[in-house]
N, C-alpha and C positions, 0 to 999 in steps of 0.2 A: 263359764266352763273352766275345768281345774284339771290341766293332765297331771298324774300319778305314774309316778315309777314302783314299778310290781316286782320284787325278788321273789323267787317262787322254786319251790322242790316237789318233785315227781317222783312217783315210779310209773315208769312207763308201760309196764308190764300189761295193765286194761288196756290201754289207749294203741289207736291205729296212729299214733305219731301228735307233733304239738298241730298240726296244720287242721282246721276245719273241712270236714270230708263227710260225703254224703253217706257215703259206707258203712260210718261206726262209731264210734264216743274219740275225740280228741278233746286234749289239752287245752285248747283256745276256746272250743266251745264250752266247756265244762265253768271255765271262769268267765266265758261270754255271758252266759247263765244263771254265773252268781252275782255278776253286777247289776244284770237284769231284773232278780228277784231284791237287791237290796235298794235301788235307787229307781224301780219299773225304766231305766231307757236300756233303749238297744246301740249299745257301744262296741264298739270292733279292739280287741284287747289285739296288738301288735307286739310281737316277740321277738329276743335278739336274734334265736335261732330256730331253724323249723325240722327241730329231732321227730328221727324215724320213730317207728315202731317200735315199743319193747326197749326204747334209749330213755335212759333216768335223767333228772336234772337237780345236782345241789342250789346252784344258781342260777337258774333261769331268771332273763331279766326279761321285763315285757313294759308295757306303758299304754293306760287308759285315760281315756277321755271324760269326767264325770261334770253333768250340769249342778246336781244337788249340793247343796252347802253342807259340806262335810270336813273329814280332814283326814290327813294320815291313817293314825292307830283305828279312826272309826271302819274306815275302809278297808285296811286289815283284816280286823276284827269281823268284817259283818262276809265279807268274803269267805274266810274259814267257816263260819258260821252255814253258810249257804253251799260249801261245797263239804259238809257231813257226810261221812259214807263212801266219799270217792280220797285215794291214795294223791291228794293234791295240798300244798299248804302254803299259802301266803307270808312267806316270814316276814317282809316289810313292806311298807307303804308311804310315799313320798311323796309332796307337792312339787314338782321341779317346772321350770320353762317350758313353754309352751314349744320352742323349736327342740327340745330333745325329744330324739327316737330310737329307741331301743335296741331296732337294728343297724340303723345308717348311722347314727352319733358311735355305736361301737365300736372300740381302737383294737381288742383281740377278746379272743377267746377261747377259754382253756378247757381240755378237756382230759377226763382220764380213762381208760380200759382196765379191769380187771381180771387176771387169769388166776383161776384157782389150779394150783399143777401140784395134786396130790391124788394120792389111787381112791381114797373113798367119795363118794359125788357129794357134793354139798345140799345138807337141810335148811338150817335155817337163811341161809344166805343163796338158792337153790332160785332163780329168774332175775338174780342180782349180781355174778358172776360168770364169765365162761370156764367152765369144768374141763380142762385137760389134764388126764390120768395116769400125767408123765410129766417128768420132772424137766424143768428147763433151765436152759442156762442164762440166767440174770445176765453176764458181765459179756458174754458175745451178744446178746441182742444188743445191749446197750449199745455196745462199738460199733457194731453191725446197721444201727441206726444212727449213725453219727454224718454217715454219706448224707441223711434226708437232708440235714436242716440247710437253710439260705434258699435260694431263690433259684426255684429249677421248675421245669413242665414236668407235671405230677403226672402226666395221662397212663403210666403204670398203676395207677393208684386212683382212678378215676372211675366210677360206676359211667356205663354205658346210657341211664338214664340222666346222667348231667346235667344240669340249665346252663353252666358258668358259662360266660362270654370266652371264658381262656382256662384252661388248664394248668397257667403259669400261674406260682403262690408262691408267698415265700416264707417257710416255716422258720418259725424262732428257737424252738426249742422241743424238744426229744429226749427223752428221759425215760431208762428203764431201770426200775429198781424193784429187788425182796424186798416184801413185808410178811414174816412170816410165811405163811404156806400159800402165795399170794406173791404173781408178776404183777407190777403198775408200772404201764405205760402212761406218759405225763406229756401231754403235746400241747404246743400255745401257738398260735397264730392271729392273725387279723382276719379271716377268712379261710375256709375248707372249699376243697371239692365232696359232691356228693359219696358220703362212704369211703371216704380218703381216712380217715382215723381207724375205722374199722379194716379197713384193706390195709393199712401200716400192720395192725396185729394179728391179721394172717399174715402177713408174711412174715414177719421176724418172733413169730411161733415156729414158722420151720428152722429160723436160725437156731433158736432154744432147742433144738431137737437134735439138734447137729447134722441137718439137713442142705444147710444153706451157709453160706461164709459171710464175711464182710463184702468182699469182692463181689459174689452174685449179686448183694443188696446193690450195690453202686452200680453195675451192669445194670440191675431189672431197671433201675430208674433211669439210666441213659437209654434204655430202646424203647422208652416212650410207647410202650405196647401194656395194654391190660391185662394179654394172655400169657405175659412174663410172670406174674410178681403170683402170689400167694391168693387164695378164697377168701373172700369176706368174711370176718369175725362174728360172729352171732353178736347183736344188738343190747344184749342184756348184761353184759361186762363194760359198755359204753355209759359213761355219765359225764354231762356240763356241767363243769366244776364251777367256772366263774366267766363272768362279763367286763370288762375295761374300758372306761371310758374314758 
C-alpha cells in the first residue's frame, strides 16, 4: 500500500462542496471515482480542506491510499484521465510517508477572494468572481483589515453552523490589494472558522464602500457577535490558493 499526495484544481461552480454528500456530485467523490475506476479499489481520497459549495481550488492538497503497483505520474495521469468531463485536474502526484495527512500534517493555508468592482457584470470570468458594480477602495480595506491579523476570537466572523471546538485563530496575514479592475483579498492561516474568509469580504466590502471605518472593523471583532460584522460573500470569488506543510 502506497499513499500519494494529490495537488488538485477545481471549480467549484458543479460541485455541492469537496465533502462527499448524499445530495449531489462532490469533489472527493468525483476523484473517489477515479481512483476507483483506474486501480478497481475503493479508497477514501482525504483533503486538506472541506470547501463549500461554488469555492474553487488552485491547490488543493488531499492524499490517497493505493494498493496497485504504480507510481506518481501514472496516477496523475490515469486520474485526469477518469475524471474527463468534470472541471477537476490532478496537477501532481507523489509517493510520500505513510504518516502524512493532508489535513492534520498541514502547517497553513492560504486563500484568496476575488471582487470584480466595475459597473459592467463579468462574462467570461462570470461564477469565478464576486461582481460588485461599485468601485472600492483598495487602501482602507487593506488598513481596515490590519485589526484581523494575530490571535483573537473570530465569533464575529464565525458561521452559526460551525464544528470548531473554539472560535479562537490566529490569523497571519491579510492582505488587500488592486489588480486591475479586481480587489484580492489574500488571508493565510493555519486554520479557518467555517465562512470566516468569506465573512472577512463582506465585511470590508462595506469598508470599500465607505461604509465602514478602520475603527468599526476593530469594534465588530471585539464584540464577538456575528450579528455585528458584514453578510457572507458569495462563494464563487473564494479560491485555496495553497497548502503548507
Amino acid at each position: 500500500m502506497t499513499r500519494y499526495k494529490l495537488i488538485i484544481e477545481y471549480d467549484g461552480g458543479p460541485f455541492h462542496g469537496w465533502q462527499r454528500q448524499d445530495n449531489g456530485a462532490s469533489v472527493q467523490q468525483s476523484l473517489e471515482n477515479a481512483v476507483t475506476s483506474f486501480c478497481g479499489e475503493i479508497q477514501l481520497v482525504e483533503g486538506a480542506g472541506r470547501t463549500d459549495a461554488g469555492v474553487h481550488a488552485l491547490g488543493q492538497v488531499a492524499h490517497v491510499d493505493i494498493e496497485k503497483d504504480t507510481d506518481g505520474s501514472t496516477v496523475r495521469d490515469a486520474l485526469n484521465f477518469h475524471l474527463r468531463g468534470l472541471p477537476v485536474t490532478v496537477l501532481a502526484a507523489e509517493e510520500v510517508d505513510r504518516q502524512f495527512h493532508a489535513r492534520f500534517s498541514a502547517r497553513e493555508r492560504s486563500y484568496l477572494f476575488r471582487i470584480l468592482d466595475r459597473r459592467p457584470p463579468p462574462a467570461v470570468d462570470a461564477g469565478r468572481v464576486w461582481w460588485v458594480p461599485v468601485a472600492l477602495d483598495a487602501g482602507a480595506m487593506h488598513e481596515a483589515a490590519q485589526a484581523l491579523i494575530g490571535n483573537h476570537d473570530f465569533s464575529s466572523f464565525r458561521a452559526a453552523q460551525c464544528q470548531a471546538d473554539s472560535p479562537v485563530k490566529t490569523l497571519d496575514e491579510l492582505r488587500v490589494t488592486r489588480a486591475g479592475d479586481e480587489i484580492h483579498i489574500q488571508v493565510r492561516a493555519r486554520s479557518f472558522l467555517h465562512h470566516q474568509v468569506r465573512n472577512f469580504a463582506g465585511t470590508l466590502k462595506l469598508v470599500g464602500e465607505g461604509k465602514w471605518s478602520a475603527a468599526d472593523i476593530a469594534a465588530i471583532l471585539a464584540a464577538k457577535d456575528r450579528t455585528r460584522a458584514g453578510p457572507t460573500a458569495p462563494p464563487e470569488g473564494l479560491y485555496l490558493v495553497k497548502v503548507g506543510y
